[in-house]
C-alpha positions as CSV (number, residue, x, y, z in Angstrom):
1,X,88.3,163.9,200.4
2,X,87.3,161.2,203.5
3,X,87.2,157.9,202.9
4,X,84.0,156.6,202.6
5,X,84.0,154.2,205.1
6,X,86.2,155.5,207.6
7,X,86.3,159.0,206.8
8,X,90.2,158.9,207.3
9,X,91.5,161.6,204.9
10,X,93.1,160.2,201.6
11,X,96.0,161.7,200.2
12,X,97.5,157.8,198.7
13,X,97.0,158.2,194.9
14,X,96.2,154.9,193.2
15,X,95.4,156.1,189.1
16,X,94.6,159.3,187.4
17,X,92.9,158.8,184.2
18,X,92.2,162.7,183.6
19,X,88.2,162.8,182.6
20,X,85.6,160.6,181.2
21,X,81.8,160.3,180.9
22,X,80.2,158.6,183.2
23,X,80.7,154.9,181.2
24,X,76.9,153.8,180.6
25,X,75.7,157.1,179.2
26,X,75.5,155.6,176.2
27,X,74.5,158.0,173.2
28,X,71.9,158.6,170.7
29,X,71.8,160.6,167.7
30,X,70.5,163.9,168.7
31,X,72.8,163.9,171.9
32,X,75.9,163.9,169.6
33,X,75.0,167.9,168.8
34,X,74.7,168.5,172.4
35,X,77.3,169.1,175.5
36,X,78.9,165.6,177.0
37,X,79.3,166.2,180.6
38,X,83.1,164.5,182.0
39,X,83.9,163.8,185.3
40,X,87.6,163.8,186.4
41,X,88.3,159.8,187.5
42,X,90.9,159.8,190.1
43,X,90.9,156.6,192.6
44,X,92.3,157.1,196.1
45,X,93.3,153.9,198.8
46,X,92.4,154.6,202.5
47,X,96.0,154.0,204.5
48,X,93.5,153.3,207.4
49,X,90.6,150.8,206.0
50,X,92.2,150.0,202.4
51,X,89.3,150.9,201.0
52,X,90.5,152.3,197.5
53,X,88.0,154.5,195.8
54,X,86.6,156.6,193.3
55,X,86.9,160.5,194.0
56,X,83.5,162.3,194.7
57,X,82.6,163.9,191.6
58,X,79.0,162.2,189.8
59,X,76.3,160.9,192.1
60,X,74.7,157.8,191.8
61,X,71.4,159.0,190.4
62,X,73.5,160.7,187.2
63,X,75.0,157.4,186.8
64,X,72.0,154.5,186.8
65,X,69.6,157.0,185.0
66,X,66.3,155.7,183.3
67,X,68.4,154.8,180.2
68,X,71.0,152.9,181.8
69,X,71.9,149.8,179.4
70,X,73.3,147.7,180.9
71,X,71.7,144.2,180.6
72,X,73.5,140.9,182.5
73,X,71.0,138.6,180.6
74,X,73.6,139.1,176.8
75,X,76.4,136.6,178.0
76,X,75.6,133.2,177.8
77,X,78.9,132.8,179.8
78,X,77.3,134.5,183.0
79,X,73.6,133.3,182.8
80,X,75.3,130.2,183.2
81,X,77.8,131.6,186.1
82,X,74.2,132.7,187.5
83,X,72.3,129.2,187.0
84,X,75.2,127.2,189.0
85,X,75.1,129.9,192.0
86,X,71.3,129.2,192.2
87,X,71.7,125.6,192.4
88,X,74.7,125.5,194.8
89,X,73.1,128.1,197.2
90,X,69.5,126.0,197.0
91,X,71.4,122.9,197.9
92,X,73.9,124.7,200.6
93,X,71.1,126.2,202.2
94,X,68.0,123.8,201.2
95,X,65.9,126.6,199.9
96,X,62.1,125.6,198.7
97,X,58.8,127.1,199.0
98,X,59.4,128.2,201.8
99,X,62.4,130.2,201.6
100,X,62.7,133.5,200.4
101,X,65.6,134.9,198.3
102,X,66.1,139.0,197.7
103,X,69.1,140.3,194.7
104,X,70.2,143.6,195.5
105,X,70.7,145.4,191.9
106,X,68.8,142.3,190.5
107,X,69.4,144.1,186.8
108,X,67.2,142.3,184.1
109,X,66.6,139.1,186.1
110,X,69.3,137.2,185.1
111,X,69.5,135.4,188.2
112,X,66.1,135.5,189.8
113,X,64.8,133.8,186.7
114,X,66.4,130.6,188.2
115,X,65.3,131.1,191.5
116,X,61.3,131.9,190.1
117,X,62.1,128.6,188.3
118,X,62.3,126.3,191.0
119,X,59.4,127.6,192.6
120,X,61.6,129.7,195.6
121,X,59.7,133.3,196.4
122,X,62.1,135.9,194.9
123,X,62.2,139.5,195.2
124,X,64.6,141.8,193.6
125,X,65.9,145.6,194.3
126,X,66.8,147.6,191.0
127,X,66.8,151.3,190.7
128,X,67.3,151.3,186.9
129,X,64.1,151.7,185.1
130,X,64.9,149.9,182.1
131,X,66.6,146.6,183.6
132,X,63.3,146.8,185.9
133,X,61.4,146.3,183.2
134,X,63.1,143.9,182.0
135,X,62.7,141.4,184.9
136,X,59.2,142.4,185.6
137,X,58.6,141.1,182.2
138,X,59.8,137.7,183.3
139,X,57.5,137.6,186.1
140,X,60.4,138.8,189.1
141,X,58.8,140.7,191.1
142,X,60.5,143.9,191.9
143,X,61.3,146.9,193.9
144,X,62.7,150.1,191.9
145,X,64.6,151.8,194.5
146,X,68.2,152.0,196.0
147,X,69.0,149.6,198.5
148,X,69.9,150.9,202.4
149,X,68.9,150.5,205.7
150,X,65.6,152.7,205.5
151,X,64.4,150.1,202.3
152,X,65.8,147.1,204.3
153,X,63.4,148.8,207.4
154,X,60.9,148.6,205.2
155,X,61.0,145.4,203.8
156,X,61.3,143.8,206.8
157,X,58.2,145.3,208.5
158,X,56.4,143.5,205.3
159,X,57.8,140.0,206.5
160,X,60.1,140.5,203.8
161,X,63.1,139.5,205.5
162,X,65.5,136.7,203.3
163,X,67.4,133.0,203.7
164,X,69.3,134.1,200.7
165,X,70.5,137.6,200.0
166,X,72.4,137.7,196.6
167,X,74.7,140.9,195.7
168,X,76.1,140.8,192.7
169,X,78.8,142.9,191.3
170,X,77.0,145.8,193.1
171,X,79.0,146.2,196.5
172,X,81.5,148.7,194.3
173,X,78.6,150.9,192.5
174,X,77.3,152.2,196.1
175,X,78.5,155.6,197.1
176,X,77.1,154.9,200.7
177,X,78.7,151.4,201.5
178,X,78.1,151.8,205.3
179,X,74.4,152.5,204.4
180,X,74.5,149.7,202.1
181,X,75.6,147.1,204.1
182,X,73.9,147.7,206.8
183,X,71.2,147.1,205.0
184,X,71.6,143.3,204.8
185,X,72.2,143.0,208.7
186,X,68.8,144.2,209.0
187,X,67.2,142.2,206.0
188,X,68.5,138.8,206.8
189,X,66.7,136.1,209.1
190,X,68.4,135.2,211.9
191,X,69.9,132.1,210.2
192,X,70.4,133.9,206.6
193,X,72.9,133.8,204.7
194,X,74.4,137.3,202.3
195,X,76.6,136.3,199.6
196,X,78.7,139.2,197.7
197,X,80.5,138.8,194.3
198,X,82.7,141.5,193.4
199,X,86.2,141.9,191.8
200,X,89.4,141.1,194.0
201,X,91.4,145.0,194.2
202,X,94.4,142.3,194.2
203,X,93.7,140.9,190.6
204,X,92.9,144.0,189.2
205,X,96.3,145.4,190.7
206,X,97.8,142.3,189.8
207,X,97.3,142.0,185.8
208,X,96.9,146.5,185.9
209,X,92.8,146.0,185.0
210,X,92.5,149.7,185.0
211,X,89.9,150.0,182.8
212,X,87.9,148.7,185.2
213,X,87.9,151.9,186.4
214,X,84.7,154.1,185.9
215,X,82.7,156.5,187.4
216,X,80.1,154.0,188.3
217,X,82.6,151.9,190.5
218,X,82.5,153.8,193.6
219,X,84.9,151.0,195.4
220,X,87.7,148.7,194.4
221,X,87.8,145.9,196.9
222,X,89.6,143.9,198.5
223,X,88.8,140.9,201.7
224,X,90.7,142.9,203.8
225,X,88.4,146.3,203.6
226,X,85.3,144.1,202.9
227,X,85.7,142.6,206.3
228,X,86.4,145.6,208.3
229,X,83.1,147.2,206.6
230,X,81.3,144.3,207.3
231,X,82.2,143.8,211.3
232,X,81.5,147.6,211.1
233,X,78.2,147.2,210.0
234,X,76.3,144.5,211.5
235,X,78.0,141.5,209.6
236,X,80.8,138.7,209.7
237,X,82.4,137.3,206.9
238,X,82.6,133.9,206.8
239,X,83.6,132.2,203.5
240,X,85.5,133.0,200.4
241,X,85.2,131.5,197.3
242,X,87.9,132.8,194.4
243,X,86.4,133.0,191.0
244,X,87.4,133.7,187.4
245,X,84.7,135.9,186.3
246,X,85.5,139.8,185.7
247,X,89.1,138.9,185.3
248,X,89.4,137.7,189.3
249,X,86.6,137.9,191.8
250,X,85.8,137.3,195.6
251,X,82.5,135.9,196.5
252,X,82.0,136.5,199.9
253,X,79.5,135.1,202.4
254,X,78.0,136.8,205.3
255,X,76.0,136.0,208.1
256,X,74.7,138.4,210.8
257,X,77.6,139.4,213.4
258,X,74.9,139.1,216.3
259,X,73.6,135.4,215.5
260,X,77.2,133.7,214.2
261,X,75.7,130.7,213.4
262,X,78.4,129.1,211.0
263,X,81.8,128.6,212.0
264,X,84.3,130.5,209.9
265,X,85.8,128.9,207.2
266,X,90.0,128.5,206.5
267,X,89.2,130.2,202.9
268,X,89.0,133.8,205.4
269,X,92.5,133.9,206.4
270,X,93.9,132.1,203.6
271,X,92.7,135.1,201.1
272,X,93.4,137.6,203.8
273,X,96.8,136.3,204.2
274,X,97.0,136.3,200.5
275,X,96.6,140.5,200.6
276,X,99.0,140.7,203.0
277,X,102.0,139.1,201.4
278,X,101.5,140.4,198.1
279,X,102.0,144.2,200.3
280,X,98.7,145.4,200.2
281,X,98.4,146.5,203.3
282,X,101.5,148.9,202.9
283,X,101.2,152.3,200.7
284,X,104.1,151.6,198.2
285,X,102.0,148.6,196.6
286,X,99.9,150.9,194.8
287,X,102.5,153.9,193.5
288,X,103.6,151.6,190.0
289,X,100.0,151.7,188.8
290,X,99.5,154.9,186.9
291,X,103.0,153.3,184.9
292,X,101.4,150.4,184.2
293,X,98.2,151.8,183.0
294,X,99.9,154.1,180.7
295,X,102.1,151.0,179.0
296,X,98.9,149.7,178.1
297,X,96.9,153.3,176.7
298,X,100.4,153.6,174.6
299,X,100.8,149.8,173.4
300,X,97.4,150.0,172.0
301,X,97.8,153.7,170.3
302,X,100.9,151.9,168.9
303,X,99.0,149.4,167.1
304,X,96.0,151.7,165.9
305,X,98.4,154.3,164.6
306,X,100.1,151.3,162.7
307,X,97.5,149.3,161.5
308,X,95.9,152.6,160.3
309,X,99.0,153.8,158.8
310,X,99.5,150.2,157.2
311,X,96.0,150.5,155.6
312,X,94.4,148.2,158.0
313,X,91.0,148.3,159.5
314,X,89.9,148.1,163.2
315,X,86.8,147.2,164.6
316,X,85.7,146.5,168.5
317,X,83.3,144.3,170.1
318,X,81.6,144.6,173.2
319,X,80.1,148.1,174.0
320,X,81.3,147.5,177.9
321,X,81.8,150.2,180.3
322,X,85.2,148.6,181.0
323,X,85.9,149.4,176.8
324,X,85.1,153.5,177.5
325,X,87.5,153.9,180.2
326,X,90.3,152.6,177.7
327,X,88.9,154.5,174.6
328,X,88.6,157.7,176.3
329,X,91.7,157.3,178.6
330,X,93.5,156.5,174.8
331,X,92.3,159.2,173.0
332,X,90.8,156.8,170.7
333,X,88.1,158.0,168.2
334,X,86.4,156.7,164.8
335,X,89.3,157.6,162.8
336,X,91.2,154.5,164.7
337,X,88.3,152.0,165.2
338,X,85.7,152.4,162.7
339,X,82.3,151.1,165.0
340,X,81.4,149.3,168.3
341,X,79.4,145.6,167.9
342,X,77.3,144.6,170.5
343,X,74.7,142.2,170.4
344,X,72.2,144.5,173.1
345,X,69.5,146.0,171.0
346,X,69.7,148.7,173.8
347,X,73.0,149.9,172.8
348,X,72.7,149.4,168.9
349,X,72.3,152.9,167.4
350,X,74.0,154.6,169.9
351,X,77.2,155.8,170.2
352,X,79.9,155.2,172.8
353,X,80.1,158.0,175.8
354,X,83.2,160.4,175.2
355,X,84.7,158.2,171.8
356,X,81.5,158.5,169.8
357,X,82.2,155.5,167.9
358,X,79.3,154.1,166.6
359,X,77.8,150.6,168.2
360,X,76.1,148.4,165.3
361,X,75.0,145.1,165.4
362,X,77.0,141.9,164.4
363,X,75.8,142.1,160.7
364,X,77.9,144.9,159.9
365,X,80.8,143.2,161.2
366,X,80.0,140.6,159.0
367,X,79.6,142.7,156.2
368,X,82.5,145.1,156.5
369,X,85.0,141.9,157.4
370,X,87.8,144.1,159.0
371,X,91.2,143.2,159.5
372,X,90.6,143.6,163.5
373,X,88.6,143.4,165.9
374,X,89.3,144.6,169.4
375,X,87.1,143.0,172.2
376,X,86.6,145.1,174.8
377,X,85.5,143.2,177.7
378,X,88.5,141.1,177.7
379,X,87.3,139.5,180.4
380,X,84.9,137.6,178.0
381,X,87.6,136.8,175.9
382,X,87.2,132.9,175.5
383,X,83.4,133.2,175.0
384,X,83.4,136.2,172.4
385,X,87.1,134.4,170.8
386,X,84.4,130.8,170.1
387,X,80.9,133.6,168.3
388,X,83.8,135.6,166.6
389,X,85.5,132.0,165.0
390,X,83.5,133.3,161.3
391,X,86.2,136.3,161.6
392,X,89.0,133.8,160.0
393,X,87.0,133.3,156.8
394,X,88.1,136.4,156.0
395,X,91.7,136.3,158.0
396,X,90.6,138.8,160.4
397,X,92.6,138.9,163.8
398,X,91.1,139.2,167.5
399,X,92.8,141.8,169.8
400,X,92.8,142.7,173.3
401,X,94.5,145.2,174.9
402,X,94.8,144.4,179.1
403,X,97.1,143.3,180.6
404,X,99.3,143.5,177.4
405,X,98.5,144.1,173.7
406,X,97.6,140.2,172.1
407,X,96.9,139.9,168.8
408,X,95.6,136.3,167.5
């Protein structure tokens, strides 16, 4: 395999976590009589670019189908992360009617609802049917297509053209990242402005976040191989902010490479500089990995095995695609965690891709009290810890298994 941005051939072996369904294929009923197609999920890092990444095996229209389910607009915690960017980015730019702001992968409208609110013209690019729907419904305006250069072409020979590009958590799902980012060189005014939020490779590395590891993560990114894709590609990085949100992020801003109208921030170099001394521009960085990752797959089948052994009872919350890469890299099935909860009416009734463990909604929690519950997207750990407090009542425990198995 060539690297996707370079096309340097990659023989540096980040993680191999055998084969799993693609992580948002989400099941119903009569699919649990039929095949489950797995992909092998192997990530590779460019010596060259540092680009780590996904090995070629699903494409992108198997993966963000018509059914896709995954809806931003279910945590309170990021509508809110969502509302604050809108009114930072209004008052760092001084957007008003007369701007115009374009989210690539706008999902269910999550954030455009904020910029439709203050009366700011707002377009968004999804290619998922059902999310499309979703923020049509709140009067978004949207495009259902994948983003590139031929749609930014397009877009722009409208008048189209945007102050305020916003990509979020989306720079990892494209299998074409040159393509992509290209994109935005040709979409922005003169003046505009592209801002980027994705997780930092270095965190996930850091804290061995390998479940956030699917299929539909075509990149794991770092400043480093952002900015060389970027100057590659029509743009210039030019701020970094550092954020909590998916267990570390980067939110990167961009302007075009050919205008260069703000000066470069110190945040650049200072994260840059960060990569650097922790060794990830050197191969042997990434070679521990695959040991860490299997600490924490055999930590967490230590517990089930117990606590099923000990007549205990183990639920999970949080039907996140981050949650199937750790059931299915586990081996973990209903006989170890009875059902999924998840409070998107999309998923509930389904079962989970590759585990097949049923995904209910939060009354049968309630009723079943079990002596566990797992949350999955551990990343959402403070917000789900404060809805699940009523667990106590009945001396359940909350459990999450990255970076180490905690039980409270």
């Amino acid at each position: 395999m060539k690297c996707r941005h370079c096309a340097n051939e990659l023989n540096l072996l980040l993680v191999d976590l055998g084969s799993a369904p693609p992580s948002n294929s989400y099941l119903t009923e009569r699919a649990l009589h039929a095949p489950e197609k797995w992909f092998p999920l192997r990530v590779l890092v460019c010596d060259q670019c540092w680009l780590a990444q996904t090995e070629d095996f699903a494409q992108a229209d198997e993966l963000f189908d018509a059914d896709y389910a995954y809806f931003s607009g279910f945590s309170a915690s990021w509508l809110a992360h969502a509302e604050r960017y809108v009114t930072d980015m209004t008052a760092l730019l001084g957007l008003n009617a007369n701007s115009h702001v374009v989210e690539i992968a706008a999902n269910d409208g999550y954030l455009l609802q904020y910029v439709l609110a203050r009366g700011i013209p707002c377009a968004g690019v999804e290619p998922t049917a059902s999310t499309a729907a979703a923020a049509r419904s709140k009067g978004i305006p949207i495009i259902k297509e994948f983003f590139g250069v031929s749609l930014a072409q397009q877009m722009a020979s409208q008048g189209k053209q945007a102050d305020l590009m916003v990509a979020n958590n989306v720079l990892a799902h494209v299998p074409d990242i040159n393509d992509f980012v290209a994109g935005f060189a040709v979409l922005l005014k003169d003046d505009g402005v592209a801002t980027f939020e994705f997780p930092h490779l270095l965190k996930l590395l850091a804290e061995a976040q390998f479940d956030t590891i699917y299929h539909e993560h075509f990149s794991y990114l770092s400043l480093t191989a952002v900015q060389r894709i970027f100057r590659a590609n029509g743009l210039e990085v030019f701020r970094v902010d550092e954020l909590n949100t998916h267990g570390g992020s980067l939110r990167v801003f961009a302007q075009r490479s050919d205008m260069g109208v703000r000066a470069i921030e110190a945040s650049v170099a200072a994260v840059l500089e960060q990569e650097v001394a922790a060794g990830m521009l050197q191969a042997g960085y990434y070679r521990d990995f695959q040991a860490r990752a299997d600490r924490i797959k055999h930590e967490l089948m230590h517990f089930l095995i117990n606590a099923e052994r000990a007549g205990k009872t183990v639920a999970a919350y949080g039907a996140a695609a981050k949650g199937n890469t750790l059931l299915n890299y586990a081996g973990i099935r209903p006989d170890l965690v009875a059902f999924v909860v998840d409070r998107n009416p999309a998923k509930q009734g389904k079962y989970m891709p590759g585990s097949r463990i049923p995904i209910v909604n939060e009354n049968t929690l309630k009723a079943s009290k079990p002596d566990y519950v797992l949350i999955l997207p551990w990343n959402l750990r403070t917000e789900l810890a404060q809805q699940l407090a009523y667990t106590k009542g009945w001396g359940g425990k909350l459990v999450t298994a990255v970076p180490n198995l905690q039980i409270v």
